[in-house]
C-alpha positions as CSV (number, residue, x, y, z in Angstrom):
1,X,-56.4,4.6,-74.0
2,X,-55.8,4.6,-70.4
3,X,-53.2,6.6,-68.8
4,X,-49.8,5.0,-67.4
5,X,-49.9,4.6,-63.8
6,X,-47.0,4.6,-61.9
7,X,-46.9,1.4,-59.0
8,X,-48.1,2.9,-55.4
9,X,-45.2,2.7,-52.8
10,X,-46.5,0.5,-50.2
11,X,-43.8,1.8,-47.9
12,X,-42.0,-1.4,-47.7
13,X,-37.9,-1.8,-46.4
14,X,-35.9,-0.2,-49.2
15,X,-32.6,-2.1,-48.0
16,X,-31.7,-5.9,-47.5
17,X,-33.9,-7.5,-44.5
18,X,-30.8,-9.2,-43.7
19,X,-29.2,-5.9,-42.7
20,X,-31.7,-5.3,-39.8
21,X,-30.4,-8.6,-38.6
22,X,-26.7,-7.4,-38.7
23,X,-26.9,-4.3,-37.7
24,X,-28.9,-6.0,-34.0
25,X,-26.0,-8.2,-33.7
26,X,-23.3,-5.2,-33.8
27,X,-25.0,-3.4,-31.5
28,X,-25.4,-6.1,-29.2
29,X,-21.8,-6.9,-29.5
30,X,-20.6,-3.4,-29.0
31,X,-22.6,-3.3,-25.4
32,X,-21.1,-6.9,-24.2
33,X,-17.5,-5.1,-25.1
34,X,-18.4,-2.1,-23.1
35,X,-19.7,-4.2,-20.3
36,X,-16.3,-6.6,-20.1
37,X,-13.9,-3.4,-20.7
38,X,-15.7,-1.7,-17.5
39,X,-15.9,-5.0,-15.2
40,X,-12.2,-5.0,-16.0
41,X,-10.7,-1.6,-15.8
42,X,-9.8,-0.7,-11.7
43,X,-9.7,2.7,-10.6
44,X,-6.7,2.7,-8.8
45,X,-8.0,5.5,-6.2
46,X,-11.4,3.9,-5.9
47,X,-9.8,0.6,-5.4
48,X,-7.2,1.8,-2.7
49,X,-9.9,3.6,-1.2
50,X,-12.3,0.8,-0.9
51,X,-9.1,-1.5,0.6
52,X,-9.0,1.3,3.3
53,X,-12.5,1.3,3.9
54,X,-12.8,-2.3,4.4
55,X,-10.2,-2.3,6.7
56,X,-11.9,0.4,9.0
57,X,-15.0,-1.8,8.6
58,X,-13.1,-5.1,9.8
59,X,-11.7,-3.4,12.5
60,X,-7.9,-3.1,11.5
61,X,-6.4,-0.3,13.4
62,X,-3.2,0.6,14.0
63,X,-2.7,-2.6,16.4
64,X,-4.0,-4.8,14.3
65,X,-2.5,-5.9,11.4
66,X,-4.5,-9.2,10.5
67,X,-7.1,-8.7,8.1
68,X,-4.8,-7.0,5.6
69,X,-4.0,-10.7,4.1
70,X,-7.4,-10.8,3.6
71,X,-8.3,-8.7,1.0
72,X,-5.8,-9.9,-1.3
73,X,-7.4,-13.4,-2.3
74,X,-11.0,-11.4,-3.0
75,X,-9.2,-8.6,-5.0
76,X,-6.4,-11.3,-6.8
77,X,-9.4,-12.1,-9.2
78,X,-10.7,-8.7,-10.1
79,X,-9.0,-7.4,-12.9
80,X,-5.8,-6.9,-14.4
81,X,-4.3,-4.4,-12.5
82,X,-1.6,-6.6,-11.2
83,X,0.2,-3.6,-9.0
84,X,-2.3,-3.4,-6.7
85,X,-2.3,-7.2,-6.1
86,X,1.5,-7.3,-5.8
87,X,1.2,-4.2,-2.8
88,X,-1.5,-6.9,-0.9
89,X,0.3,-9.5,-1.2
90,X,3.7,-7.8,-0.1
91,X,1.3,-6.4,2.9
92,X,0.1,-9.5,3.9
93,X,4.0,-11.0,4.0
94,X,4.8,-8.3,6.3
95,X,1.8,-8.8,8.9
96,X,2.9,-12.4,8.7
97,X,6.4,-11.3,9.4
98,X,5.1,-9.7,12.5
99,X,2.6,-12.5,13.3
100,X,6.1,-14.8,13.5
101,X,7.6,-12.6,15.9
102,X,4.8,-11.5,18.1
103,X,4.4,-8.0,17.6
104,X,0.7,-7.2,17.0
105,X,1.2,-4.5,20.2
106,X,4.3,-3.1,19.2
107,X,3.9,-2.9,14.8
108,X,1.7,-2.0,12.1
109,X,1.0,-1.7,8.9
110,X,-1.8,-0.4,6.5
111,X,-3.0,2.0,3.1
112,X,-2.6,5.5,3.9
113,X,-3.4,6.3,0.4
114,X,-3.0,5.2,-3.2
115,X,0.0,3.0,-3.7
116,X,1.4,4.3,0.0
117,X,1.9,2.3,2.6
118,X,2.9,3.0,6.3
119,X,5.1,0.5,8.6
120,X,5.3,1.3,12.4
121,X,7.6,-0.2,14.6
122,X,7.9,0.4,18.1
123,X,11.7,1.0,19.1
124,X,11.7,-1.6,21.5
125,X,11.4,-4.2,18.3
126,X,14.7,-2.8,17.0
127,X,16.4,-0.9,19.6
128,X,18.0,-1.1,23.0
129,X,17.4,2.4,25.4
130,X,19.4,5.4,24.1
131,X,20.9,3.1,21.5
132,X,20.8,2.8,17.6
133,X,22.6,-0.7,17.1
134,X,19.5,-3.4,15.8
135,X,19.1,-6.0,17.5
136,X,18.8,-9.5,16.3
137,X,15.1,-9.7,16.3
138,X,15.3,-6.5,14.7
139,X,16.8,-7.8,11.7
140,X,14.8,-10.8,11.2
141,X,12.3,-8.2,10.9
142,X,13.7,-5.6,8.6
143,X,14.8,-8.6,6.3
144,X,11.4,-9.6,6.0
145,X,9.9,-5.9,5.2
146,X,12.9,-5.6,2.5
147,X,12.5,-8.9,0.7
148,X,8.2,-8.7,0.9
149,X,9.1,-5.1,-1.0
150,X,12.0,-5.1,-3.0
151,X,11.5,-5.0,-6.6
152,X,8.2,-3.3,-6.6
153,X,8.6,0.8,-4.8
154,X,9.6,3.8,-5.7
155,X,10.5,5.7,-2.3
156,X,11.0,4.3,1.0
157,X,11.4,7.3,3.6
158,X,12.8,6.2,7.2
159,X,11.6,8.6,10.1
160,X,12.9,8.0,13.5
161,X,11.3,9.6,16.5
162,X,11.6,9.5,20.4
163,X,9.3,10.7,23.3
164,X,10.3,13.6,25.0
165,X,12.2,12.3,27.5
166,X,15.8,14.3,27.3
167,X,19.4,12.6,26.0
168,X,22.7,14.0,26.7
169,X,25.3,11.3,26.2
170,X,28.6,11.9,23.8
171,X,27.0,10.0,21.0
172,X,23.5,11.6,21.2
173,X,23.8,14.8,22.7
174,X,20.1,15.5,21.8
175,X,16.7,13.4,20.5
176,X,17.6,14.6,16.8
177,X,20.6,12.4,17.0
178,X,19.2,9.5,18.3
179,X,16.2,9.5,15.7
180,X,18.3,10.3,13.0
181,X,21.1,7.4,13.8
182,X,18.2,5.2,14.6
183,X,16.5,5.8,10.9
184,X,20.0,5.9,9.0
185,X,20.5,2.1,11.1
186,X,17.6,1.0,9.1
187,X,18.3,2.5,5.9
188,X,21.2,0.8,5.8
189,X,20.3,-2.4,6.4
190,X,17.7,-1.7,3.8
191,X,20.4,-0.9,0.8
192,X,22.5,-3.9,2.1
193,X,19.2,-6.2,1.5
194,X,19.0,-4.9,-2.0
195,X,16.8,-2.1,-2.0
196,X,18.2,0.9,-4.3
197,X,20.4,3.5,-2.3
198,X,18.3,6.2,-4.8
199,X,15.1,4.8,-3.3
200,X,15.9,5.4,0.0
201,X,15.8,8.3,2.6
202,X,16.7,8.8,6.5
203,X,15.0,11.3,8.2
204,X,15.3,12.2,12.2
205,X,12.1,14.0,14.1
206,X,13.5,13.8,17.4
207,X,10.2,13.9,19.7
208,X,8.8,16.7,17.7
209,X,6.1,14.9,16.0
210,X,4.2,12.6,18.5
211,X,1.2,10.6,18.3
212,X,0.4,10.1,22.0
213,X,0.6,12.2,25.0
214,X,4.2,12.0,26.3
215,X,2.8,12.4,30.1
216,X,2.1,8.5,30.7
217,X,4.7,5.9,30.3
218,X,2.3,4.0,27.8
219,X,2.4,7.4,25.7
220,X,6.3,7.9,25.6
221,X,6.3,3.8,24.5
222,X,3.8,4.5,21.5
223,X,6.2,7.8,20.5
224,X,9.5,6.1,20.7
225,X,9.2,4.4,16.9
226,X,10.4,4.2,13.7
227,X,8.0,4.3,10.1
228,X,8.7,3.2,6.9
229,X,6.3,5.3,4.7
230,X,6.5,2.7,1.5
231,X,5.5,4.7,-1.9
232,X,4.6,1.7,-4.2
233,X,5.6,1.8,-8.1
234,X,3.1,2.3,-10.8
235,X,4.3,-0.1,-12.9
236,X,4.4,-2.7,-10.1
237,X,7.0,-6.2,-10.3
238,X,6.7,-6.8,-13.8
């Protein structure tokens, strides 16, 4: 009588073919999620970074304040970090602020970091000599920087600064007074436009921190100025 033999294993799949099928479409589907989540996401750094980059490449320098508009529109449809979008767009209301007025030579504005933001403006925009009244002009312009930024900062610090030419008058006995009345003008006009009294700060330099040579006429113009140095919110105008 011949022995039981037990059936050979011909090495066949031992589960469902139908799970070979599933498991290639979860895998598949897991690598389209990872690929949309990281087209997506923005590095807020490495996007602020690339902004400044561009505008070195495009020529925006500190005269020139025209190509900052034009990275919004490329940027407005990369992802969903709406913040960053909100600063361009509040950049690009300013530079068209100064556009109006004529003051490519005399203002500026650009990235100096992630989510800061420096505005220069020459004291002959806002001031007469030896004074710290604002002019008219002056506050067409301010009114424009307050409402393309209200809602959407943190800190907005106010430095004044003078060349080094000396002031002794009853009012100003030195440059730190004159700097210091000249940032407070502007910090005022600021809160009066809206912008949060805790948000703000007035600082005078006198002529102690220039950024030209104060031995040519053209030197002591570029020192004489007052920045807004803009720290933008994280959460953005929500």
């Amino acid at each position: 009588m011949a022995e039981n033999q037990e059936p050979e294993d011909d090495g066949g799949p031992t589960a469902p073919f139908w799970m070979v099928t599933y498991g290639d479409m979860v895998t598949l589907l897991l690598t389209f999620f990872i690929l949309m989540f990281a087209m997506s996401s923005i590095n807020e750094q490495k996007f602020l970074q690339a902004a400044a980059s561009l505008q070195g490449a495009l020529g925006v320098m500190d005269r020139n304040i025209s190509v900052i508009g034009e990275l919004s529109p490329a940027i407005g449809t990369a992802g969903r970090s709406t913040e960053h979008v909100d600063m361009l767009e509040a950049l690009q209301r300013i530079a068209e602020v100064f556009q109006e007025e004529g003051l490519e030579d005399v203002a500026s504005v650009e990235i100096t970091g992630p989510g800061e933001v420096l505005v220069r403006l020459g004291d002959e925009v806002l001031y007469d000599a030896g004074r710290a009244e604002l002019k008219a002009g002056a506050i067409r312009v301010l009114d424009g920087i307050a409402n393309s930024i209200i809602g959407q900062t943190d800190q907005v610090y106010v430095e004044g600064h003078t060349d080094n030419q000396p002031i002794s008058t009853p009012e100003f006995p030195t440059n730190w007074e004159l700097s210091a009345a000249r940032a407070l003008a502007v910090v005022r006009l600021l809160e009066d436009r809206g912008i949060p009294p805790g948000q703000l700060a007035a600082v005078g330099h006198g002529e102690h921190i220039p950024i030209e040579p104060n031995d040519t006429p053209e030197g002591r113009a570029r020192n004489r100025r007052v920045e807004l140095k803009i720290v933008w919110s994280e959460s953005g105008n929500e």
